[in-house]
N, C-alpha and C positions, 0 to 999 in steps of 0.2 A: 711084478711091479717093483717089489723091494730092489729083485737081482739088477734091475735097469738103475732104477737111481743110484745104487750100490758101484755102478762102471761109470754114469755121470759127475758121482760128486768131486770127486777129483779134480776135473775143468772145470768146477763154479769157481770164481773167490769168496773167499769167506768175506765174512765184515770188516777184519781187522785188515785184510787183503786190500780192500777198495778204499777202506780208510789211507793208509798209503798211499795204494795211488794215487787217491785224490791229493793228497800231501804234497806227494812227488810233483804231480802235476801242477800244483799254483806256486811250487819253491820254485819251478823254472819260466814263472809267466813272465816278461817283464817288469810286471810294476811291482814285484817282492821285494826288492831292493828297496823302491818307493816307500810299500809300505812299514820294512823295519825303519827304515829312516825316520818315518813321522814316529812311528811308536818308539823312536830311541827320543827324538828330543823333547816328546809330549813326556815323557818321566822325566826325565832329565828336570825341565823348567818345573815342572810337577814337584818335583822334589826340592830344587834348588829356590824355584820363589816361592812357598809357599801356598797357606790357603786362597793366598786372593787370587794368585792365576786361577784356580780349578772351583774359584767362585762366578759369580753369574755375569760379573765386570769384568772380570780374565777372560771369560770367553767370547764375551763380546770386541773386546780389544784384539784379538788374531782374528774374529769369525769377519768382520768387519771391515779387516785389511785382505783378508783372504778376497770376500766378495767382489772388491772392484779389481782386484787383480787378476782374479780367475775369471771373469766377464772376458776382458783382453786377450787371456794366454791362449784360451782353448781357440781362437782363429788361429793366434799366431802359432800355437801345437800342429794344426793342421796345415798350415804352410808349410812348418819345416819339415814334418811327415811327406808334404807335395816335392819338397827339396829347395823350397823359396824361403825369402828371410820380408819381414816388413818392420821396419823402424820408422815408418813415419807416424805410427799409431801416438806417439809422445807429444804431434804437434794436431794430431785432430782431437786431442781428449780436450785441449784449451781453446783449439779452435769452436768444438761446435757446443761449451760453454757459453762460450761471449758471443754466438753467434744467439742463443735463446736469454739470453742477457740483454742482447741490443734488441734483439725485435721485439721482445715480451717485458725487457724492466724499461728500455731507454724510448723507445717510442711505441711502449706504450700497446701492440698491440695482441690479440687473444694467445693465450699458451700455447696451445694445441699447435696456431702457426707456427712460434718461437719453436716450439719442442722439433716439429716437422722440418725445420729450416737445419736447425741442430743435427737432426742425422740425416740431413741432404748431405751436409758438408762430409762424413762420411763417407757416406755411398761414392761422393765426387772424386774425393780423394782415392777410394780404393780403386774406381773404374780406371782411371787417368796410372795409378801404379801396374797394376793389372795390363793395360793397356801398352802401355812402354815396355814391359816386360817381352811382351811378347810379339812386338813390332824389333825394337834395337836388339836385344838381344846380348841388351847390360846384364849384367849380375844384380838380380832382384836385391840384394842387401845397397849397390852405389844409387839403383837408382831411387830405393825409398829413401836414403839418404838425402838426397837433392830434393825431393818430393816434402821431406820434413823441413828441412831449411825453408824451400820456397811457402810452406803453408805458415809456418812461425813467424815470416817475414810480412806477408798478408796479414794475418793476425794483427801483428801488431801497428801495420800501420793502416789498417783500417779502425782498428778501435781507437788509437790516438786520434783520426779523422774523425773520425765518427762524435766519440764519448768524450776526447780532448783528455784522459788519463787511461793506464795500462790494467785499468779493473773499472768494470761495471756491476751491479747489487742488482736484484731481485728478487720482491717479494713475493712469491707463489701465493696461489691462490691454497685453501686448506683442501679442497679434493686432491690437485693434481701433488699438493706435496704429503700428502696421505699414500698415494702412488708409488711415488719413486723417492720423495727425499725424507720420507716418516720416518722414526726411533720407534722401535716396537718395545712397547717396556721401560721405555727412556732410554737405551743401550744398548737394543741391535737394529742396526739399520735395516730398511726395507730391503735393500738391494740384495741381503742374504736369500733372499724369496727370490729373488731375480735371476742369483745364479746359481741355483736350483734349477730353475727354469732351463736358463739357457747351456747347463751341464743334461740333462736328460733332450733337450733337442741336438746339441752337438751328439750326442753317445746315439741315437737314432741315422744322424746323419751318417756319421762316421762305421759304425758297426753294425747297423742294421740296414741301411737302405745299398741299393746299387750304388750310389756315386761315394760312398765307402772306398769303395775297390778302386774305383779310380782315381781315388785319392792317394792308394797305396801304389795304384800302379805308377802315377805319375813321380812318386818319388823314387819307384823300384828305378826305373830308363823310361824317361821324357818322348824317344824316340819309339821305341818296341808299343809305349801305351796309344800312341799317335793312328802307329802301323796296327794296332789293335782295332782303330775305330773309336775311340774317346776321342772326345772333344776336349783338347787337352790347351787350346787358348782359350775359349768360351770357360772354363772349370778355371783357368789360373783367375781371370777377371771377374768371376764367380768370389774366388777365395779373398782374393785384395777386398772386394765390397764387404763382404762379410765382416772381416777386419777392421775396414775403415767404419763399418756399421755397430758394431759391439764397442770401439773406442767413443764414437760418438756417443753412443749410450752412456757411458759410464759419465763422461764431459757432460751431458743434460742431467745425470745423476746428481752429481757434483754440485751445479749451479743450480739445486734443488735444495739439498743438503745444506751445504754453508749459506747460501742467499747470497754468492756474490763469485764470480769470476773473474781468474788473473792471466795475464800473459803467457806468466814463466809456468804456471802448473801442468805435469804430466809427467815433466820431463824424467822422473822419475820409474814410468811404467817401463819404458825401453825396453831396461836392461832387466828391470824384476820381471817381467813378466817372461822375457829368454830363459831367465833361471829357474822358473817354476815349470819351463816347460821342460826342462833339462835334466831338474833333478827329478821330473815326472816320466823317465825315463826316453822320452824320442830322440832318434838317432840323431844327429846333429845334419848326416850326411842324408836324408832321408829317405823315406821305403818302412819306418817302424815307426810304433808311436799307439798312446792309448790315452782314451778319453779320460777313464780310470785315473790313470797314469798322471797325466794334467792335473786331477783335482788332486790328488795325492801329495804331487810335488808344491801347487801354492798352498796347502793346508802346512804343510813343512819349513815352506817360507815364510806362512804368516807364524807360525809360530815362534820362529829363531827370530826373525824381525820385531816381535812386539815383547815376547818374551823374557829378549834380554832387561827391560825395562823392569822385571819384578824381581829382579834380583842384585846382587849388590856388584855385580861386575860393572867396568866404567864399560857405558853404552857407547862410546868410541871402540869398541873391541865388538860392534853388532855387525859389522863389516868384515872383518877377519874372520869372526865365525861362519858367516853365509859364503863367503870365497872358499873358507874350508870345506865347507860342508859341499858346495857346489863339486868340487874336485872327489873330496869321497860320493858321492852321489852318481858322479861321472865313473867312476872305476868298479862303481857295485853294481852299473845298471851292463856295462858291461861285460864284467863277469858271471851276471846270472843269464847273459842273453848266451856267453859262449858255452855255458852248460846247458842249456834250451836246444843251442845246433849239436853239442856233442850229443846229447841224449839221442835227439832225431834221427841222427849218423849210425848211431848203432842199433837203434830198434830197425833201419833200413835192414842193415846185417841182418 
């Protein structure tokens, strides 16, 4: 028995062995890059502003900005994963605002409708993008483009019709704003709960269920996933709604939260919300991408973004630093994924 184990032990790994690899293994996963990134600028501000970032109102102040942006990113992560782009998310976050604005503050009727009418106009918008996409045979980034114009354009001149000014107010009832527009503690918003929620059903969706794969297949080649047997128009019109249904979320959020909706608000998510998916490592060109990844990258954002505010640098330099970091973020996610292929290359060997 001894002489047997005595010729086995050679092929176990030891501990320190599997410690390594395991090492080995997550320094090549994609979102390592993600994660030194957050862990450089979470010390960084940590250091630089002070106790009150790494106090209970610092955290609230990035967890908070984090939430409504990371509700957004993680569709729009899985489009660009699909190899699709969607910008008109900027004009349903105010559309389906002042849509539960006019039906529940301005005439007056039950929440529940207002809220429901709220992520109609989502769902509308994503089908109608989805839809287009895969009849014309636009470049999903021209035609959400036109698709945001034309809903910003509606917007506003329905609510001018409507309300006769470019904001309408609402005073929630105290359940439904316990719900979705409550401060837990006075200073984290509910919505932190929300996307929690909705990061463990995307990370289900994405990495544990079948249309996972078809998510990556459609970004791998549109055509080969088709010839596969996915249902690869039905999944694009799938992902637009999704999209257009998490943007509306946040816009019912929103109109919960402050008690009043405006025209111009959103316009903001566009482009943060590409950047959290980006420095969250997914490939730009699609076929790669993690959900992980996703929450990493807006946790990174929220932090440079609110950040800069605890320290004594002028907050006109919050932009430079997120363009910078966007670019090193780009070139690390990169580099870890091309020693991910080299490794795989040679363990083939």
């Amino acid at each position: 028995m001894n002489a047997r184990n005595s010729v086995l032990a050679p092929s176990v790994p030891s501990g320190g062995e599997n410690i390594k690899a395991t090492i080995g293994q997550l320094s090549r996963r994609p979102e390592a890059g993600s994660l030194l990134g957050l862990i450089a600028v979470f010390v960084f501000f940590a250091l630089v502003g002070g106790q009150v970032f790494v106090s209970s109102a610092g955290y609230a102040s990035w967890l908070n900005v984090a939430a409504e942006i990371g509700i957004v990113a993680l569709p729009v992560g899985l489009l660009m994963i699909a190899g699709e782009m969607d910008l008109s998310i900027g004009a349903v976050i105010p559309a389906a605002s002042l849509t539960v604005a006019i039906v529940s503050g301005h005439y007056g009727l039950p929440e529940i409708v207002g809220i429901s009418a709220g992520l109609s106009v989502g769902l509308l918008v994503g089908f109608f993008n989805g839809y287009l996409v895969n009849r014309t045979g636009v470049p999903s980034l021209i035609v959400t483009i036109g698709s945001m114009f034309g809903v910003m354009g509606l917007t506003l001149g329905f609510t001018v019709l409507i309300a006769g000014s470019t904001g309408v107010s609402l005073v929630p009832s105290p359940t439904v704003k316990a719900m979705l527009g409550d401060f837990v503690g006075g200073m984290f918003q509910v919505t932190i709960f929300w996307w929690v929620l909705f990061v463990a059903a995307f990370f289900y969706l994405l990495h544990i269920s079948p249309v996972g794969n078809w998510i990556f297949a459609l970004g791998g080649d549109k055509v080969s996933a088709r010839n596969a047997g996915i249902p690869t128009e039905r999944l694009t019109i799938a992902l637009y709604m999704l999209s257009g249904f998490s943007a509306a979320f946040v816009g019912v959020s929103q109109v919960l939260v402050y008690q009043s909706a405006q025209v111009l608000a959103g316009q903001s998510f566009i482009f943060n919300s590409i950047m959290c998916v980006v420095i969250g490592g997914v490939l730009l060109t699609g076929g790669a991408g993690s959900v992980v990844g996703i929450v990493l990258g807006t946790l990174t954002f929220a932090i440079v973004n609110q950040g800069i505010y605890f320290t004594g640098i002028d907050p006109n330099l919050g932009s430079v630093i997120i363009g910078a970091l966007l670019l090193l973020a780009v070139m690390m996610n990169d580099k870890f994924r091309l020693m991910a292929m080299s490794y795989a290359t040679k363990k083939k060997k």
